[in-house]
C-alpha positions, 0 to 999 in steps of 0.5 A: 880553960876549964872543961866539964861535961854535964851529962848528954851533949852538955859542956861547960866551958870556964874561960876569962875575958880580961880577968873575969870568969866568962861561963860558957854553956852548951846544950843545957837540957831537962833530963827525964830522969837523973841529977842536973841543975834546974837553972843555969846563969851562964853568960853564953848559952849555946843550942845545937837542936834549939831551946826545946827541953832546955833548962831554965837560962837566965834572960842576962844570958846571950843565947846563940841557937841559929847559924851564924858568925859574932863575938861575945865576950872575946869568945869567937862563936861559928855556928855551922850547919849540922845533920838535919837542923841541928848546929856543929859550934867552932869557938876560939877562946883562949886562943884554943880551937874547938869544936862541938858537934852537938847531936850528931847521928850520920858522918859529915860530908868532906864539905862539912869536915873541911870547916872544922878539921884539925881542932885543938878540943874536940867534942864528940857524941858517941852513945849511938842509938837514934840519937847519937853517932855510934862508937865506930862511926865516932871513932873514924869521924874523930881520927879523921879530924885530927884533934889535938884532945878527943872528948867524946860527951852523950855516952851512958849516964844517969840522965842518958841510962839508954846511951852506949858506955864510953867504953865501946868508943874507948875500944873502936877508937884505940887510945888509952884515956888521959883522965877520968876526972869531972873537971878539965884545966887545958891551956893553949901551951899544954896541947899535946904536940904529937899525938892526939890524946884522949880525955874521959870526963865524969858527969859533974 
């Protein structure tokens, strides 16, 4: 599995499905400002607060922005319900489970969290404002979850220069970050067993 962070609530998830590359985009956007690709051809495309200011995706895309449960090139998608109407994804590929929580700006319900606790790959917004978690409430939903990899995405960038730095999360959440790489490669068999660990992406 390979991993990228483009910027805001945006992953890019490199996964195979019998030999072929099978490209997964989250929360494609069209910033204001800063450096992002124009268009995008991935082969799934997912929404967690719908297409409104999204960058161009190619019409051979499977696009998935409402609730729901399917499978798409041995990718299991669950869409959940989220803040208000916006979407929390659970995927398993590769045997990995993860978990992208999309803009999220107010703490789960115990309800909501029983849906997607213990995660192998957790995606977290943290940049605060009025549009993401803070980094202290980020940090208490994270440690409550118990993921394996801790990603924190939507914190200070060219294309987000209003969002809070990864650095106020690095502090409240009290784990030294494994990388600061543009690019993660993670297998099922490399999980970290014991502790939880802390992977700091730079915008690709």
């Amino acid at each position: 599995m390979h991993i990228s962070w483009l910027g805001q609530t945006c992953i890019k998830l490199q996964t195979k499905n019998q030999d072929k590359d099978v490209i997964i985009l989250i929360d494609a956007y069209k910033p204001k400002k800063g450096d992002f690709p124009r268009n995008f051809s991935p082969d799934i495309a997912l929404f967690s607060q719908g297409q409104d200011n999204s960058s161009t995706i190619s019409p051979d895309t499977f696009v998935v922005d409402s609730l729901g449960e399917m499978e798409v090139k041995n990718v299991m998608i669950y869409s959940l319900p989220g803040f208000e109407s916006s979407v929390i994804y659970k995927l398993n590929a590769e045997n990995l489970n993860m978990v992208h929580l999309g803009r999220l700006k107010k703490p789960l319900e115990n309800s909501e969290m029983e849906k997607i606790m213990s995660p192998d790959i957790l995606f977290i917004p943290v940049g605060g404002g009025e549009s993401y978690l803070d980094a202290k409430t980020a940090a208490q939903l994270a440690n409550t979850l118990e993921a394996r990899i801790i990603i924190p995405i939507a914190y200070n960038c060219d294309t987000d220069p209003d969002a809070a730095p990864i650095t106020a999360f690095i502090k409240e959440l009290g784990l030294k970050p494994e990388a600061t790489e543009k690019k993660f490669i993670i297998k099922k068999k490399d999980l970290p067993q014991e502790e939880t660990k802390l992977m700091v992406l730079e915008k690709e």
